[in-house]
C-alpha positions in Angstrom: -30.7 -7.4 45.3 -27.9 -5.3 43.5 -27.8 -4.3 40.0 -25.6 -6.0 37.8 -23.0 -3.6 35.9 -20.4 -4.2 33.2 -16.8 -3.6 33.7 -14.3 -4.0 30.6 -10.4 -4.7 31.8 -7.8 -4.9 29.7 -4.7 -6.4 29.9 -1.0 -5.8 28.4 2.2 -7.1 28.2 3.9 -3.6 28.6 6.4 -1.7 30.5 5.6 -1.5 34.4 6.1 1.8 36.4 9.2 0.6 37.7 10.3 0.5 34.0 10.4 -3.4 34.0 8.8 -5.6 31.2 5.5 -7.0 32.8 2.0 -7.4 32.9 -0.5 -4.5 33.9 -4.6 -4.9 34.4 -6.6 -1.8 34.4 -9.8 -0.8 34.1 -10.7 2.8 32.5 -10.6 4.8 35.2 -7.6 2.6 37.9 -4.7 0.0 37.7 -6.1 -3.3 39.4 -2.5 -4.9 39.3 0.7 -5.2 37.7 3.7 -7.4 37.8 7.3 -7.8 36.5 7.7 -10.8 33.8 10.6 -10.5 31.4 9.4 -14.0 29.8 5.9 -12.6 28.7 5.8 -11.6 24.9 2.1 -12.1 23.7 -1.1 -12.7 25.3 -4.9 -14.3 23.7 -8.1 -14.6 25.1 -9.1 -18.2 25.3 -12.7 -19.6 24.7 -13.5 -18.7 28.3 -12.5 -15.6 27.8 -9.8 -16.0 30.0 -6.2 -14.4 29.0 -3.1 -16.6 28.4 0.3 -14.9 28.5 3.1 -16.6 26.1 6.7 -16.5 26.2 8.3 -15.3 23.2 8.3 -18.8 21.5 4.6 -19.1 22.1 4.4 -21.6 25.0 2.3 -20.5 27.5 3.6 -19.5 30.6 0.0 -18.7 32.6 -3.3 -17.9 32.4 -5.3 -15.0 33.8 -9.1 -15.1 34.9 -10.8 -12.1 35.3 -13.5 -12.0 38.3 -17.2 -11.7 37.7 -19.1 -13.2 34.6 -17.1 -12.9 31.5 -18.8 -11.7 28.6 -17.2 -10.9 25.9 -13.7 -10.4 24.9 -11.6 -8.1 21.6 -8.2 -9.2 20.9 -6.9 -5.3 20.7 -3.3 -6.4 19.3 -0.6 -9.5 20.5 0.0 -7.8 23.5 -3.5 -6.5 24.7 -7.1 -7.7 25.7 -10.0 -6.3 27.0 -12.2 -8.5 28.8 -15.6 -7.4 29.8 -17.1 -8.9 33.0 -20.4 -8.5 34.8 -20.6 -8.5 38.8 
C-alpha cells in the first residue's frame, strides 16, 4: 500500500505567461495548469474546499475541484487559494 502525502495548490486569478488575464494552478515546486479568462476577477473556496472563480460582479462563472482528498483550505486574498489535498 502507498503512503499517503499532502500536497498544497494554490490557485490565482493572475496574469498568464502569455501576458493574458487568467487562471494559473501550481503547486510549490511546478505549474499544474493555466488558462486565459478575461471574465475572472475573484475566486473563494467553498465548503468542499473547492474553488469558485467570479466575474467581476460576483456571479460565478465556474468552479474548480482539486484532485485527491481535500483537507483544508486559507483564503490568501480575493484572487488566491491554497487548497491542500492528500493522495
Amino acid at each position: 500500500m502507498l503512503a499517503e502525502h499532502e500536497v498544497s495548490i494554490t490557485i490565482k486569478v493572475a496574469t498568464i505567461r502569455d501576458g493574458a488575464p487568467g487562471i494559473t494552478i501550481t503547486t510549490p515546486d511546478r505549474l499544474l495548469g493555466e488558462w486565459p479568462d478575461s471574465r475572472a476577477a475573484s475566486l473563494s473556496i467553498t465548503d468542499n474546499l473547492a474553488i469558485s472563480v467570479q466575474g467581476e460582479n460576483g456571479d460565478e462563472h465556474y468552479l474548480i475541484t482539486m484532485p485527491g482528498t481535500p483537507v483544508r483550505g486559507e483564503q490568501i486574498s480575493d484572487t488566491e487559494a491554497l487548497i491542500v489535498v492528500r493522495f
